[in-house]
C-alpha distance (Angstrom), angle and dihedral (degrees) to the residues before:
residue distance angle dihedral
X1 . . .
X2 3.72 . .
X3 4.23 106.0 .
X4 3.59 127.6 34.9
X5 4.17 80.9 -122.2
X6 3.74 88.7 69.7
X7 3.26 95.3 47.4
X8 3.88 98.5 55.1
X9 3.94 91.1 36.8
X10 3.72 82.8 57.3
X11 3.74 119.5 31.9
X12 4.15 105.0 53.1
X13 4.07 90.3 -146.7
X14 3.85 132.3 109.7
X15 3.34 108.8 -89.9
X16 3.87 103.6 -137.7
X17 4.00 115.3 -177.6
X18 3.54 137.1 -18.9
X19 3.46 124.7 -140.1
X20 4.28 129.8 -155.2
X21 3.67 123.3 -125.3
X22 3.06 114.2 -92.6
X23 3.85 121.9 -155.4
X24 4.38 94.1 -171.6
X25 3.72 82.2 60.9
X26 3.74 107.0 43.6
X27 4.40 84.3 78.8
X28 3.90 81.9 76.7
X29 3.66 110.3 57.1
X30 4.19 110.5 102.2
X31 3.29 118.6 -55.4
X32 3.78 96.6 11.2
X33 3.63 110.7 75.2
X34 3.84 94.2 69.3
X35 3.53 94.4 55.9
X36 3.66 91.5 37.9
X37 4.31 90.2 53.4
X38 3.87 83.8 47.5
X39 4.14 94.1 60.8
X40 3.82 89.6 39.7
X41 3.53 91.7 -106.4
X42 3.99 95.1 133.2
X43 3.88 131.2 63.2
X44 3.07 137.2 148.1
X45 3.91 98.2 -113.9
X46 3.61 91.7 44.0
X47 4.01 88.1 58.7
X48 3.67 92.0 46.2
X49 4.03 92.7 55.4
X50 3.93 88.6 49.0
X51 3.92 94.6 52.3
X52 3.89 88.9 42.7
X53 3.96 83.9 61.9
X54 3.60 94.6 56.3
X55 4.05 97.5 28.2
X56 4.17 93.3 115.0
X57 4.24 86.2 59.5
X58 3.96 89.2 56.5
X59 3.84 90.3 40.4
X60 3.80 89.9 57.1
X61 3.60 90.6 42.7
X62 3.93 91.6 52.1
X63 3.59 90.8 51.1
X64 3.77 97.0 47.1
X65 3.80 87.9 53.4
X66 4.00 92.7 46.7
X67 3.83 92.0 51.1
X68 3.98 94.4 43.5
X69 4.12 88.3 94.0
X70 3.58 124.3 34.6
X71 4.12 90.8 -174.8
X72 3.67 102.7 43.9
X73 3.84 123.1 30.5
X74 4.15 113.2 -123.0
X75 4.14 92.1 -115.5
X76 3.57 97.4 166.8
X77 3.86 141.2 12.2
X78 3.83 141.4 175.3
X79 3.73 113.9 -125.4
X80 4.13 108.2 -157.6
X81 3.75 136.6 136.4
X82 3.62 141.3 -142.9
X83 3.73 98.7 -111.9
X84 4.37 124.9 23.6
X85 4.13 110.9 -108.5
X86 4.36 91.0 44.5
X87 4.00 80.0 115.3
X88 4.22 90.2 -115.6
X89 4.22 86.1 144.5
X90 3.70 87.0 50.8
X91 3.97 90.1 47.4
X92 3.61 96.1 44.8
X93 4.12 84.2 52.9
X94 3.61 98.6 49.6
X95 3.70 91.9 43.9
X96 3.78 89.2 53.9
X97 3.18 95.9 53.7
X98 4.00 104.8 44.2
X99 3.94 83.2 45.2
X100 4.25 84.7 60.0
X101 3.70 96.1 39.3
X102 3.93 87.8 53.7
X103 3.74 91.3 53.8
X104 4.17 107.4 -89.5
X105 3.97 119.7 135.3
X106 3.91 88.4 -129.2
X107 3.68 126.2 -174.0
X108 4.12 123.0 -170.0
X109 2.80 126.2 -155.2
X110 4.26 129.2 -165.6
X111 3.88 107.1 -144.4
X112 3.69 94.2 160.0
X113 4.12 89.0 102.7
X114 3.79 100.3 178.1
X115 3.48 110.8 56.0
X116 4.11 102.9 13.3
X117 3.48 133.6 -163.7
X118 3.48 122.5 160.7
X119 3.26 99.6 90.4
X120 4.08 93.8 61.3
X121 3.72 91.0 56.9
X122 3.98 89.9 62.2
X123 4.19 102.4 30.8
X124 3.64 91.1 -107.1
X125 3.99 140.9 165.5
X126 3.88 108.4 -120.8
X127 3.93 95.2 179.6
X128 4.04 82.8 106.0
X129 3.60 125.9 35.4
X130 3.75 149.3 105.9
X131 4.15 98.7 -27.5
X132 4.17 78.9 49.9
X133 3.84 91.9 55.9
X134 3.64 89.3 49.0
X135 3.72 102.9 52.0
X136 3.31 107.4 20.2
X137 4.07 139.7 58.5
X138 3.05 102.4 -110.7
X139 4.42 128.4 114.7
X140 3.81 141.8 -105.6
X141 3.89 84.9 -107.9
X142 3.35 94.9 56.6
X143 4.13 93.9 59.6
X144 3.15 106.3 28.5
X145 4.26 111.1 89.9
X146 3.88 127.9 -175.6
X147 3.32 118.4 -123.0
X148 3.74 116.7 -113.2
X149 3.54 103.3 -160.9
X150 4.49 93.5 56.1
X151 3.91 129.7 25.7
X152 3.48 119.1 -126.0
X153 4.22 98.3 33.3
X154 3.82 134.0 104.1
X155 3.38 141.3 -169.4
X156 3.63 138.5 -154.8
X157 3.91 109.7 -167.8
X158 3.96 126.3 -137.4
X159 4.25 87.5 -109.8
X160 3.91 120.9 -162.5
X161 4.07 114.0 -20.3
X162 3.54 114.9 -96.5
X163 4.25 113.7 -148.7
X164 3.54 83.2 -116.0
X165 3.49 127.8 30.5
X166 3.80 95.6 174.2
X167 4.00 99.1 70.0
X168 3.80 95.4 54.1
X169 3.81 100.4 46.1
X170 4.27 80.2 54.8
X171 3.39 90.9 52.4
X172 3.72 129.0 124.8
X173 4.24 83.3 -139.2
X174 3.62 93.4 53.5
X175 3.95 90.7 45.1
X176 3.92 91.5 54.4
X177 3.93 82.8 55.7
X178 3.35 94.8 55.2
X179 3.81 98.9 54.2
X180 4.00 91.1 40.6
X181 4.62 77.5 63.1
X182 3.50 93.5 52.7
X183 3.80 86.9 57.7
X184 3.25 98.4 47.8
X185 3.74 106.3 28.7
X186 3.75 129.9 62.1
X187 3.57 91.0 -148.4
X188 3.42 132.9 9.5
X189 4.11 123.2 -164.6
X190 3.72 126.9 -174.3
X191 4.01 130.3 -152.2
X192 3.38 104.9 -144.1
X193 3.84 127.9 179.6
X194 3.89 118.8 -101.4
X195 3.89 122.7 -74.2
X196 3.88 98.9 -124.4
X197 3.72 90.3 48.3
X198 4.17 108.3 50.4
X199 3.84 131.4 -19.6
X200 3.80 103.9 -117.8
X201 3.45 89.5 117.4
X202 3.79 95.0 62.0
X203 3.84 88.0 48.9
X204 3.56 92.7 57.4
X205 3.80 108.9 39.2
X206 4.05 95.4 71.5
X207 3.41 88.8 76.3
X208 3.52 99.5 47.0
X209 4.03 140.0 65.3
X210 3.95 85.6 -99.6
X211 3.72 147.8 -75.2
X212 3.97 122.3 -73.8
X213 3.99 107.0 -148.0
X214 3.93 108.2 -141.5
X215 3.90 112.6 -152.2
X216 3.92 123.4 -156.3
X217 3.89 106.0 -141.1
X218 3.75 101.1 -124.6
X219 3.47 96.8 6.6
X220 4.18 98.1 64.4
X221 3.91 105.3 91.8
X222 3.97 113.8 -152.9
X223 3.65 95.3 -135.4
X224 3.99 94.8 52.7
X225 4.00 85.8 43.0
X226 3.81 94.4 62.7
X227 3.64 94.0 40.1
X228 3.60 93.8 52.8
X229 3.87 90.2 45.4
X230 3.91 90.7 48.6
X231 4.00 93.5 54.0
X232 3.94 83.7 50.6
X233 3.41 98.2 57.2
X234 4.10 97.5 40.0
X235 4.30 81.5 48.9
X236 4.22 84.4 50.2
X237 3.75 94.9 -127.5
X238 3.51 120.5 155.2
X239 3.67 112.2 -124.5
X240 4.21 105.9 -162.6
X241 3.60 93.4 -158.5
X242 4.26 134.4 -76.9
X243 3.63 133.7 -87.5
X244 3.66 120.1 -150.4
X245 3.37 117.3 -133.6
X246 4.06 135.7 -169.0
X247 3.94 97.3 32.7
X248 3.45 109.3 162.1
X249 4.24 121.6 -170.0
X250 3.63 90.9 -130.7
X251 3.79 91.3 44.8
X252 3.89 113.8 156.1
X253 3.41 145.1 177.2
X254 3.91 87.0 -92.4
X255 4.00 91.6 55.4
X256 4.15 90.1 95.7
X257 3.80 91.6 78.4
X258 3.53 99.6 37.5
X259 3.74 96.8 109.1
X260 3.58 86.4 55.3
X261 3.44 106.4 -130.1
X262 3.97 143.4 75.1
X263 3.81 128.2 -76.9
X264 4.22 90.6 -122.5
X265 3.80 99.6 57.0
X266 3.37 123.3 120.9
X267 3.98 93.4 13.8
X268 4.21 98.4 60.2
X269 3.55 91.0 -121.9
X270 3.65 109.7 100.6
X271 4.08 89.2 137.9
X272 4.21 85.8 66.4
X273 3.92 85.2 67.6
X274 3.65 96.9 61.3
X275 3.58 103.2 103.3
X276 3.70 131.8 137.2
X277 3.89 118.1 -98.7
């Protein structure tokens, strides 16, 4: 997709927020924070001033969400994408923390198990998290960690990677979790890994409000789009709508490579990106 146009002459979905590139946040993406934290490129204030640049975007895109039911407030959502790199962490982040800042008791939570990232946005330990709750005996109390950069949000971190994800995300554990957040929480997001890539998103989003599909401009192919779309509706998930992310006012055709580096990396399936524009 190259113009927001195409996108809404295209994809018949709300199109909830947009969201600017953002350069300070590009270090993040798989497979670049690591080396980015190495050069000193990361910290936690340094995130906190790029977010505050581009706080209004998430603000709209919290309010869209809020007003997309009059009967039934949105409570909780999964944030994912079709391909990795389409900046859904860093949406799922900056919607977390506009939805604090406007008042919410919001908790986030990083489902995307393989290759996480949450934690790196906010300076965080991710020794102990979600795949720790799971398996282990251990308590919400112990996982869940404030956020010290914005009152009101929490985070639970990916923890250690399990050989499977899949099976404890389906769990009847994990689903006694997720109601014990809605009690607690006044909104509840989860990171989940891309749509092309594995299906933890569709494992999650039953037990949500509905899954928010984050498209990179210039990296979002239409064929990969509908496909992802189609398995969404044949799985009955409720998809609230997309948010376009990375749009730049001097975006060109050339913007797809800007990041530098290939749809795949980070999740070892660069193959699942080959899809004709």
């Amino acid at each position: 997709f190259r113009s927001l146009e195409e996108i809404k002459n295209t994809i018949r979905l709300p199109l909830l927020g947009t969201c600017p590139y953002n350069k300070n946040l590009a270090v993040l993406f798989p497979g670049n924070h690591k080396k980015a934290r190495k050069k000193g490129l990361i910290s936690p204030q340094t995130l906190s001033e790029a977010f505050n640049l581009t706080l209004d975007s998430y603000c709209h895109l919290y309010t869209n969400i809020s007003l997309l039911s009059a009967d039934k407030p949105i409570n909780s959502i999964v944030i994912s994408a079709t391909f990795p790199q389409e900046g859904k962490t860093s949406t799922a982040v900056g919607l977390a923390k506009a939805a604090a800042m406007m008042g919410k008791k919001v908790l986030l939570v990083d489902t995307d198990m393989r290759v996480p990232s949450v934690h790196s946005y906010f300076g965080l330990d991710n020794q102990t998290g979600l795949s720790q709750l799971v398996t282990d005996n251990i308590t919400l109390e112990e996982v869940i960690k404030s956020c010290p950069q914005q009152e009101n949000l929490f985070v639970i971190t990916a923890g250690t990677m399990p050989p499977n994800p899949i099976p404890l995300l389906a769990s009847n554990k994990w689903h006694s979790f997720m109601e014990q957040f809605y009690q607690q929480f006044d909104f509840v997001i989860y990171d989940s890994p891309p749509l092309t890539v594995f299906p933890d998103a569709k494992t999650i989003a039953p037990q949500t409000d509905g899954l928010v599909l984050v498209l990179g401009m210039g990296l979002a192919r239409r064929p990969a789009v509908q496909q992802v779309l189609n398995d969404l509706q044949v799985s009955r998930i409720t998809v609230l709508g997309l948010v376009v992310n990375g749009l730049k006012r001097d975006f060109n055709h050339s913007y797809g490579h800007a990041y530098g580096y290939g749809y795949g990396y980070g999740y070892g399936y660069g193959s699942s990106a080959q899809v004709q524009q």
